[in-house]
Residue, then its C-alpha position, 0 to 999 in steps of 0.5 A: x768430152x768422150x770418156x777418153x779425154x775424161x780419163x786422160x784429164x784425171x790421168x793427167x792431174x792425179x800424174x802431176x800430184x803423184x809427181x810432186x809426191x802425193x801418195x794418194x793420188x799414185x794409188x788412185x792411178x793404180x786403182x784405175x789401171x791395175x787391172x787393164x795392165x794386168x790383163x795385158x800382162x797376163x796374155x804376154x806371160x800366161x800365169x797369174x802369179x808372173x802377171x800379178x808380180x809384174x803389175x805390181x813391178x811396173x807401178x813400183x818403178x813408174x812411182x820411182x821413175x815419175x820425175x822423168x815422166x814428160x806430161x806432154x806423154x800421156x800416162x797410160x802409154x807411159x805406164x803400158x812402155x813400162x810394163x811392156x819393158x818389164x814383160x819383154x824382159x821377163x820373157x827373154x830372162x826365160x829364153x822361150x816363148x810362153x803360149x798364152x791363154x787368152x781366158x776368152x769366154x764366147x758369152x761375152x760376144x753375145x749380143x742378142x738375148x738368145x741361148x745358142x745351141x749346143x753345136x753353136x755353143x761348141x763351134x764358138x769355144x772351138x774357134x774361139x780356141x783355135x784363134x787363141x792358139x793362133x795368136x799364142x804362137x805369134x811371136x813375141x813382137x808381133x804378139x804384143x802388137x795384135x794384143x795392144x791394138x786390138x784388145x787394149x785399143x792402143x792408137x798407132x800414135x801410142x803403139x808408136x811411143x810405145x814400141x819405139x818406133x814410127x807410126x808407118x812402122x806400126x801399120x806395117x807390123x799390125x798388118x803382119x802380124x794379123x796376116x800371120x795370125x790368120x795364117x796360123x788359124x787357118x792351119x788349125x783350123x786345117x783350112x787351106x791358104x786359098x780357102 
């Protein structure tokens, strides 16, 4: 059994106490997903305090709304639907797009016991800021798209229940949205489309 299904198997007997109203069991799901859904929340929205007030939102209504939950859905992608709504909501109610910092730290990509250089050191943060920015300015569909795939590791299939849409949908969007966030890194980065 992978750590996934582990999981998914907690998710799913802690989801049907907490369904049947155990309090306790609620809270051992939010302990176990804070954090992920803050995060998520946070690179859609770009402030603390709006990612830790919507985190505490979408638990508050996936308590409420426990009754509908369908136990053949996993839980996690429920509950990422429901901060999803939640995000996208907030973000229309401010009728702009918020840039969104990533607060990506290079280190963490380091594999091998070394210490860069300071030009190596510089170049990464560099990049690493200019990637930031392109994805900052994606739009906000395919910014949350890029942002589930590849930071949550959201399957097609959950990205799919998710968004509401097919899985050929999915792929076709992804694939959008990577070539448009390439496309923006190279313009800040000041390469050219051909490079």
């Amino acid at each position: 059994m992978d750590d996934k299904t582990g999981i998914d198997d907690a998710d799913m007997a802690q989801a049907l106490s907490a369904r049947a109203g155990d309090l306790r069991a609620f809270a051992g799901l939010v302990r176990r997903h804070q954090d992920r859904m803050f995060g998520f929340l946070l690179r859609m929205l770009g402030t603390r305090d709006e990612a830790m007030d919507l985190t505490q939102d979408s638990f508050l209504k996936a308590w409420k709304a426990l009754p509908d939950w369908r136990p053949e859905a996993r839980f996690t992608t429920w509950l990422f639907q429901i901060a999803r709504n939640a995000a996208l909501d907030l973000l229309r109610h401010r009728q702009r797009i918020e840039f969104v910092s990533l607060d990506a730290d290079p280190s963490h990509d380091i594999v091998e016991d070394y210490t860069p250089s300071p030009e190596k050191q510089f170049s990464d943060r560099q990049r690493i800021s200019l990637l930031q920015r392109a994805i900052d300015t994606l739009p906000v569909d395919q910014r949350e798209i890029l942002l589930l795939r590849e930071l949550e590791d959201m399957s097609y299939a959950e990205l799919a229940l998710i968004l509401g849409i097919n899985e050929g949908t999915v792929k076709s969007r992804l694939a959008r949205a990577r070539a448009a966030a390439l496309t923006n890194f190279r313009h800040y980065a000041g390469e050219s489309p051909d490079d």
